[in-house]
KEKE-3310 file (N, C-alpha, C; in steps of 0.2 Angstrom, whole numbers, plus 5000, padded with zeros to 4 digits):
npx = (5004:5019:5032:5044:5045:5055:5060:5050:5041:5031:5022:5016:5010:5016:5006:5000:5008:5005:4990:4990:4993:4985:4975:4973:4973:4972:4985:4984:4994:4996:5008:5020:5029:5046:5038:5029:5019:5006:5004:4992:4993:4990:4995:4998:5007:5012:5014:5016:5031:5033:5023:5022:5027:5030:5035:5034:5031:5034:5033:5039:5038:5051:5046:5047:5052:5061:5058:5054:5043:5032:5029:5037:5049:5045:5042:5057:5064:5056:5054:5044:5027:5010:4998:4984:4968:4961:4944:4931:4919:4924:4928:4928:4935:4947:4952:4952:4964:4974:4974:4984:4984:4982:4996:4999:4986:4978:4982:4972:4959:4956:4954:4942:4942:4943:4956:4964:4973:4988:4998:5012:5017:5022:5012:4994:4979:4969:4952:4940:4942:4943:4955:4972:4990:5002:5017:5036:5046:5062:5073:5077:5079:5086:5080:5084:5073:5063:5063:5077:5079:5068:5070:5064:5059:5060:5052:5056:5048:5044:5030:5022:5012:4996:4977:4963:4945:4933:4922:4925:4929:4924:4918:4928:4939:4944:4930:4930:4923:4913:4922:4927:4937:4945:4950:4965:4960:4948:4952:4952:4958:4958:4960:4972:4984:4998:5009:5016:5014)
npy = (4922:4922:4923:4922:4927:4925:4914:4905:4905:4896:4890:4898:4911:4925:4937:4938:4947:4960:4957:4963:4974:4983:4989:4996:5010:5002:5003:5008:5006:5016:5015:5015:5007:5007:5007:5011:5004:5000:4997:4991:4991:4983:4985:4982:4986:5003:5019:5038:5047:5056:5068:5081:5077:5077:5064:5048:5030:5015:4996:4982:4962:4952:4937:4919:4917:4925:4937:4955:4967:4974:4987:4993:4992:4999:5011:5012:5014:5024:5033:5038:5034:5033:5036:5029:5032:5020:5012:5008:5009:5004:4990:4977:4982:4983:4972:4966:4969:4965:4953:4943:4950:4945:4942:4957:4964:4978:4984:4994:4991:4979:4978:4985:4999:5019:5028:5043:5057:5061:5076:5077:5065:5051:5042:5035:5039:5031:5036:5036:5033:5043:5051:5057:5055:5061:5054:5055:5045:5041:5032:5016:5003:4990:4975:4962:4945:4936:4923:4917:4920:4931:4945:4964:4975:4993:5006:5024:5041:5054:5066:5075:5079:5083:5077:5078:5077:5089:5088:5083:5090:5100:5115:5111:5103:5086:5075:5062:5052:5049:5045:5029:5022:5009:4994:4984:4973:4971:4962:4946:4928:4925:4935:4939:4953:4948:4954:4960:4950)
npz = (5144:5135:5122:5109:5096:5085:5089:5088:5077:5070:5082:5086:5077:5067:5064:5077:5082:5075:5077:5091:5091:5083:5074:5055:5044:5025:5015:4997:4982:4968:4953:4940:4928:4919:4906:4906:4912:4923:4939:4953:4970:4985:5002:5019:5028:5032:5036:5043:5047:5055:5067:5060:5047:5031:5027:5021:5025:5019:5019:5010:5008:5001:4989:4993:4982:4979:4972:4969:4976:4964:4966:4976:4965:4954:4958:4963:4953:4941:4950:4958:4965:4970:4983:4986:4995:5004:5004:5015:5004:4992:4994:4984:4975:4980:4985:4973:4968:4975:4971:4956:4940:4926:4913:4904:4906:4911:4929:4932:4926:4929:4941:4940:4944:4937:4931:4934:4931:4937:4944:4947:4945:4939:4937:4937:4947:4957:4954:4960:4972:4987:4993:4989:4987:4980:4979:4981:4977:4991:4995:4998:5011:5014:5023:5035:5033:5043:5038:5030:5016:5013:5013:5017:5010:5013:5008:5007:5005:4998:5002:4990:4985:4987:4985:4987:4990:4987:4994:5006:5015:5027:5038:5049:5047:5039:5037:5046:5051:5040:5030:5032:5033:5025:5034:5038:5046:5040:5032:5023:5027:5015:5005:5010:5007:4995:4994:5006:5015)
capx = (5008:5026:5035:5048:5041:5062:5061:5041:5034:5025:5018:5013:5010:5017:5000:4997:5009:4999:4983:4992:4997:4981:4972:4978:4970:4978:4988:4985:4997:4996:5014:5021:5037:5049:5036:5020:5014:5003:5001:4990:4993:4990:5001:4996:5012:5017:5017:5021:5037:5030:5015:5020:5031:5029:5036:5031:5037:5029:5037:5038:5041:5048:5043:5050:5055:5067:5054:5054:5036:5032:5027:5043:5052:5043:5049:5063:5064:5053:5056:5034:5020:5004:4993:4974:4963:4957:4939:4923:4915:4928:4930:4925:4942:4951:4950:4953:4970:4975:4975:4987:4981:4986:5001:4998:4981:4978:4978:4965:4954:4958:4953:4936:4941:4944:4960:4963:4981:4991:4999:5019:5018:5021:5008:4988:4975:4960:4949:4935:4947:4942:4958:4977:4994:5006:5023:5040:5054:5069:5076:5077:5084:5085:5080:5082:5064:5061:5065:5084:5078:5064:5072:5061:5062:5058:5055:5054:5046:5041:5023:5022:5005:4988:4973:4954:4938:4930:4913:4926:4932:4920:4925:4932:4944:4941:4926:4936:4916:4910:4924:4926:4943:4947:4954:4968:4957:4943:4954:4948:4960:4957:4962:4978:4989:5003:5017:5020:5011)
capy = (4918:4925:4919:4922:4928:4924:4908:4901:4906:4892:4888:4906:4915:4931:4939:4940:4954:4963:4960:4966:4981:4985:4991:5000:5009:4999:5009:5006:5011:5015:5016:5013:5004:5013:5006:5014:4998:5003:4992:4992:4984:4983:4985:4983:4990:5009:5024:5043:5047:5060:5072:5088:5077:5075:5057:5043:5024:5007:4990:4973:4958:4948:4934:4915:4915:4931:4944:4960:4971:4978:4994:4996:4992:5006:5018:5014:5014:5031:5038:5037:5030:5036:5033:5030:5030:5012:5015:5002:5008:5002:4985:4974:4985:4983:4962:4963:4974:4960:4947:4946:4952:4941:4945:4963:4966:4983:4983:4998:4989:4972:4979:4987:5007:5020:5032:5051:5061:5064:5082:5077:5056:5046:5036:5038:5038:5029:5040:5032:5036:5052:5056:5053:5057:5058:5056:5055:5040:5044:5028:5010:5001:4981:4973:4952:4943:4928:4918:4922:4919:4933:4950:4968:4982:4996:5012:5032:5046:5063:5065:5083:5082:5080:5078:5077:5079:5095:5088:5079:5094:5105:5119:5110:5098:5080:5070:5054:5046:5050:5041:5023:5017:5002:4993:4978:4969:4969:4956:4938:4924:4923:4941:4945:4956:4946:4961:4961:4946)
capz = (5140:5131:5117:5106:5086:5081:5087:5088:5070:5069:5086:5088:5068:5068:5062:5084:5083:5071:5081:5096:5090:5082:5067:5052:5037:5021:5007:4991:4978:4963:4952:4934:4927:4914:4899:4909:4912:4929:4944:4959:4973:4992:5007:5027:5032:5030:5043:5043:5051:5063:5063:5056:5043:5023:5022:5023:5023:5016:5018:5006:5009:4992:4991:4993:4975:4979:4969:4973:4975:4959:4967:4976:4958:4949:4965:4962:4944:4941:4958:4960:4967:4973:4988:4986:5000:5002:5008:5013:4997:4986:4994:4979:4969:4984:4986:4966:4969:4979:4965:4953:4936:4919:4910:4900:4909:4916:4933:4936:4923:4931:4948:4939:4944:4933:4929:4937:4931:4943:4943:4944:4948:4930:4937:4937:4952:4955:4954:4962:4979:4990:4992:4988:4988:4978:4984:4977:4980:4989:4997:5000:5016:5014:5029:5034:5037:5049:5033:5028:5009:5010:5013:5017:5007:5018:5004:5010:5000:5001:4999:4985:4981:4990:4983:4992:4987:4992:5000:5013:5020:5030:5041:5054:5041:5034:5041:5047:5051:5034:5024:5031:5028:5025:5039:5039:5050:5036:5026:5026:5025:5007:5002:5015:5003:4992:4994:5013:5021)
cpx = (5014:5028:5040:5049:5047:5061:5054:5039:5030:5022:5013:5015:5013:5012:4999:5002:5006:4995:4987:4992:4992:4977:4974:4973:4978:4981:4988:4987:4996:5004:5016:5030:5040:5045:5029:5015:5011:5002:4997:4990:4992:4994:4998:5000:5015:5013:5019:5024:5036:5022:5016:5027:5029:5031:5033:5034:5030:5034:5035:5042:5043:5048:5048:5057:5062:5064:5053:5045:5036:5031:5035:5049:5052:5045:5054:5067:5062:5054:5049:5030:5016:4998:4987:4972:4960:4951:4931:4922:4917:4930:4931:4933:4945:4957:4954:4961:4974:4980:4980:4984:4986:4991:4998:4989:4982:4976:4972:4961:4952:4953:4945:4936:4946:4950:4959:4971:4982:4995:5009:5021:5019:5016:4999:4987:4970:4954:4941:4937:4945:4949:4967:4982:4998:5013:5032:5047:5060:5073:5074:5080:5081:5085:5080:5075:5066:5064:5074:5082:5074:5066:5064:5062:5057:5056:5053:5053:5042:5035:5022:5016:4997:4983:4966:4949:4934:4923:4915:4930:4928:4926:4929:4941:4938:4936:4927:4928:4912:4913:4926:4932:4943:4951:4959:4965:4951:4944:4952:4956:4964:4960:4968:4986:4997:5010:5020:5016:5017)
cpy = (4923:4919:4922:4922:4924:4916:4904:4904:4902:4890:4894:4910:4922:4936:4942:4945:4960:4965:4963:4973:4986:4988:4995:5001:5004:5004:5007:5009:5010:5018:5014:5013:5010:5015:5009:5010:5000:4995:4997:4988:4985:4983:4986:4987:4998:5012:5029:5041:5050:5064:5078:5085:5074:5070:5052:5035:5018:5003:4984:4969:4955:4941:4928:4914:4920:4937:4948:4964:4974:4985:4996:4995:4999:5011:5018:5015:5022:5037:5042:5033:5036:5032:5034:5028:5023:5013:5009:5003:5004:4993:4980:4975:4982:4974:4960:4964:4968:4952:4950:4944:4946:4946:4949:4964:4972:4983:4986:4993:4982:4973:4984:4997:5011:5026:5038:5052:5062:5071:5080:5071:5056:5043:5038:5038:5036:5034:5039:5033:5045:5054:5051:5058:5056:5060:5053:5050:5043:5038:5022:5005:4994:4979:4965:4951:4939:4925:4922:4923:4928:4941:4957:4973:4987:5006:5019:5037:5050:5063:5072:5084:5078:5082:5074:5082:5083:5093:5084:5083:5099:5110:5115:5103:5093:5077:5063:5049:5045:5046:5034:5021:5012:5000:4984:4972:4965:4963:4950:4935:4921:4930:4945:4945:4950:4950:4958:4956:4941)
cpz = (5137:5127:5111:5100:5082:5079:5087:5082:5070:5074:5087:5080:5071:5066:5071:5085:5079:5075:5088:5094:5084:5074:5063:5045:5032:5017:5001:4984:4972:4956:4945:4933:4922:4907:4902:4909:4921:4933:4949:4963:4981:4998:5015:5033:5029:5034:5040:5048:5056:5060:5059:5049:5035:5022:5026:5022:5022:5018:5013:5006:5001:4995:4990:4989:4977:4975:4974:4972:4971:4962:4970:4969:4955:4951:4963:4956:4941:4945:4960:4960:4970:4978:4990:4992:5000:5009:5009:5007:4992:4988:4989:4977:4974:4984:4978:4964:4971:4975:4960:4942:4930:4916:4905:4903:4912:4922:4935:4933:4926:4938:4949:4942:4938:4935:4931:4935:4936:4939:4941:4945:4941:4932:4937:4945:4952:4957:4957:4972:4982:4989:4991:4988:4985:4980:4980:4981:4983:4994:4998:5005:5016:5021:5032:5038:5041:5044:5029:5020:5007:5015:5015:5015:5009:5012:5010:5004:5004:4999:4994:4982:4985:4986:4989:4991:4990:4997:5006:5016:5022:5033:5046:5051:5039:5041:5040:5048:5043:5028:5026:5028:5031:5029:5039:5042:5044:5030:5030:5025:5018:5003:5005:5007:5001:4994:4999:5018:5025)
residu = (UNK:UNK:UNK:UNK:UNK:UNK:UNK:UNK:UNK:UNK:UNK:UNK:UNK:UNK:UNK:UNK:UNK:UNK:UNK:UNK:UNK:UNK:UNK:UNK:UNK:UNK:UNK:UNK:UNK:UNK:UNK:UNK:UNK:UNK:UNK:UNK:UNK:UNK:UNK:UNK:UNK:UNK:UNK:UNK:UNK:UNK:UNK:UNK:UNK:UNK:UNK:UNK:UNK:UNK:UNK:UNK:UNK:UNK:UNK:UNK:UNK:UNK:UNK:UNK:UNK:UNK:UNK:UNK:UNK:UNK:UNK:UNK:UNK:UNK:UNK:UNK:UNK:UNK:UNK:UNK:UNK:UNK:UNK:UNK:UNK:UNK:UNK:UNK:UNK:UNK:UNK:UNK:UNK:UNK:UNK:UNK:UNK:UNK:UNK:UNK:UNK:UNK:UNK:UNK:UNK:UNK:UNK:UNK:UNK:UNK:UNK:UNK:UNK:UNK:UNK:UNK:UNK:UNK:UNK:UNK:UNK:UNK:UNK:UNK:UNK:UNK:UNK:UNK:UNK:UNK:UNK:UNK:UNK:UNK:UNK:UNK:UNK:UNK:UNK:UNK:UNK:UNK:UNK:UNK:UNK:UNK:UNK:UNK:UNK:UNK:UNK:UNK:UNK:UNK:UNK:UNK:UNK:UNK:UNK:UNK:UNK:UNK:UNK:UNK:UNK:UNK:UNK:UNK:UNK:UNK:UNK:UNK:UNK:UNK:UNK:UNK:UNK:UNK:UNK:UNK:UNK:UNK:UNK:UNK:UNK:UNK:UNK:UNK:UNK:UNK:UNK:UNK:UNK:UNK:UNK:UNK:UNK)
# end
């Protein structure tokens, strides 16, 4: 079969380019506005640039209404986010992340994990996360979706700070069997991310 994603969305969902193209751990950010109001939130899409390079890129779709992804807001408000590990363990927080919290609700509190400083992010980390990243805004590039209404805001940042928990680094580096991340595939129906779906 062949077909045409531009023009067949609905006979053929755009989801089978996805499965085509294979599994993904998810990124789950964590980022705060100007008033240090914290979000967490989930994303399927983002990618480093190459292998020996410190950046890295996310995408979000907005949504119908024309809303933009709190997390790329804060970015670009703050000029930081942070990226926690999304790992089997944590599925429960993960799923919870996903939802959107009541207005003035915390979302770490909201999504049952707790608060870690970060070293030069405004924003915290979940501390419950092996490992993280924090990485620093530095652009946005608008892109059109399938629907002319629902835009993608493509953001890039530098990563300046890593963080991982000493008992997942033996001598040979990090044990990739040992942590179990969390895989895009692992969402149901019921839990596929708000941001970028």
């Amino acid at each position: 079969m062949h077909y045409d994603p531009r023009s067949q969305p609905y006979q053929h969902p755009i989801p089978l380019i996805q499965q085509c193209t294979g599994s993904r751990p998810l990124a789950w950010l964590s980022s705060a506005d100007n008033d240090d109001v914290v979000d967490l939130s989930v994303f399927t899409h983002w990618q480093w640039l190459a292998p020996q390079s410190t950046i890295l890129t996310f995408s979000a779709q907005q949504s119908v209404e024309g809303e933009r992804a709190k997390t790329v807001v804060n970015a670009e408000q703050t000029g930081w986010f942070v990226w926690n590990m999304a790992t089997k363990e944590l599925e429960q927080a993960i799923a919870k992340s996903i939802e959107s919290p009541s207005m003035g609700r915390d979302a770490f509190e909201y999504s049952g994990v707790a608060k870690a400083p970060c070293i030069s992010a405004n924003c915290p980390r979940v501390m419950q996360s092996p490992a993280h990243l924090e990485c620093r805004y530095m652009s946005t590039q608008r892109l059109p979706g399938n629907n002319s209404r629902q835009f993608i805001d493509l953001v890039f940042a530098e990563v300046v700070r890593i963080h991982i928990k000493d008992e997942l680094i033996p001598p040979k580096g990090i044990d990739k069997l040992a942590i179990q991340h969390f895989l895009d595939m692992m969402l149901t129906a019921e839990t596929l991310p708000r941001q970028d779906s």
